[in-house]
N, C-alpha and C positions, 0 to 999 in steps of 0.2 A: 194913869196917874202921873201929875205932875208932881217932880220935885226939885228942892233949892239946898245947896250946902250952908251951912251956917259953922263959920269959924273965924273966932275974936282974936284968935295970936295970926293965922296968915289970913286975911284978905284976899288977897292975892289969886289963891286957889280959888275959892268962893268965886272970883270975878271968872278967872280960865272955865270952870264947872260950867258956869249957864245956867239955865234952869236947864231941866231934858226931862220927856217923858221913860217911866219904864211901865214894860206890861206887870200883871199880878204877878209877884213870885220871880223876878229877874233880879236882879244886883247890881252893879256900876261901880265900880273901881277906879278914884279919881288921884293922878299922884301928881307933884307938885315939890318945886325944887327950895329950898332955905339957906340963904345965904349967911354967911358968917356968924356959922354956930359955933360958939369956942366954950361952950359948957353943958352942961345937961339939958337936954330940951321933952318934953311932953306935950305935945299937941294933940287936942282935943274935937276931932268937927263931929259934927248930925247933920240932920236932912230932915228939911219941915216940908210935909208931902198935906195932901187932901186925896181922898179915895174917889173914886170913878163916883161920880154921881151926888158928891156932896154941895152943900150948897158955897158957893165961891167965896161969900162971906163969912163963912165960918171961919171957927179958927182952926191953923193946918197942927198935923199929929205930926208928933216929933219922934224921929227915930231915936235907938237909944246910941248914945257917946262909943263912937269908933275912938280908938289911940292910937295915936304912932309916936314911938320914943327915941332919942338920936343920945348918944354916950361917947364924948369925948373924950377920948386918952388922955391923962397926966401929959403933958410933954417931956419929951426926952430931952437931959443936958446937949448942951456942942460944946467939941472939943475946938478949944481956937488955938490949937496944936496944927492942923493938917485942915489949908483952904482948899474945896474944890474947884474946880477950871473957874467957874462962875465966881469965883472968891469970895463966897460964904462956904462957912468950916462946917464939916461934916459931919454928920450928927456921931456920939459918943458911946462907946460900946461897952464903955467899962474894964476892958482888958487892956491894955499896952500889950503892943506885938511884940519889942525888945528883948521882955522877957521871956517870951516865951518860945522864939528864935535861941535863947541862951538856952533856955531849959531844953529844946532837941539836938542843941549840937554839944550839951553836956552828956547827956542819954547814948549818943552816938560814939562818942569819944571813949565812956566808961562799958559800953557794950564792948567796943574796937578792943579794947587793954584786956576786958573778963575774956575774949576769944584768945588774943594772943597767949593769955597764963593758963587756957585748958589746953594749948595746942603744944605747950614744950611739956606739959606732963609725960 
């Protein structure tokens, strides 16, 4: 059996695929790269085949609708606090380190003092 991809968002694939023959009962797994996706995508392809023995003029049977779905993350703020080598700023964590540099050398200090006043008991 011959078959042909059929897909109106990439082209593209369609053209790489070819047509190719498979025997009865085989499968083919065609993948195929998209370029500047920056939000939800849903692509849709089939396969319009004709079985061993039909007549060429006929019309081909259409497989049913494979999907493939691609989910873009939210993007993350930048801090234009702190540039990396390449001088664009580094993506944002949400935390300042300052404080929390303060908060363990408060922790250590109030530790140091609680030891000293259980040691002259």
């Amino acid at each position: 059996m011959t078959a042909t991809l059929r897909d109106t968002r990439e082209p593209g694939c369609v053209t790489a695929a070819g047509t190719f023959d498979l025997p009865a009962g085989a499968s083919r797994d065609v993948f195929c790269a998209t370029a500047g996706v920056t939000g939800h995508l849903t692509n849709v392809a089939l396969a319009a085949f004709r079985p061993a023995g039909a007549d060429p003029q006929s019309e081909p049977l259409l497989t049913a609708p494979a999907r493939a779905e691609v989910r873009v993350p939210r993007s993350v703020p930048v801090s234009p606090i702190a540039p990396t080598s390449a001088g664009t700023p580094l993506a944002w964590t949400g935390l300042p380190v300052a404080p929390l540099v303060a908060l363990g050398l408060l922790t250590l200090l109030l530790g140091a003092a609680l030891l000293r006043v259980v040691r002259r008991r």
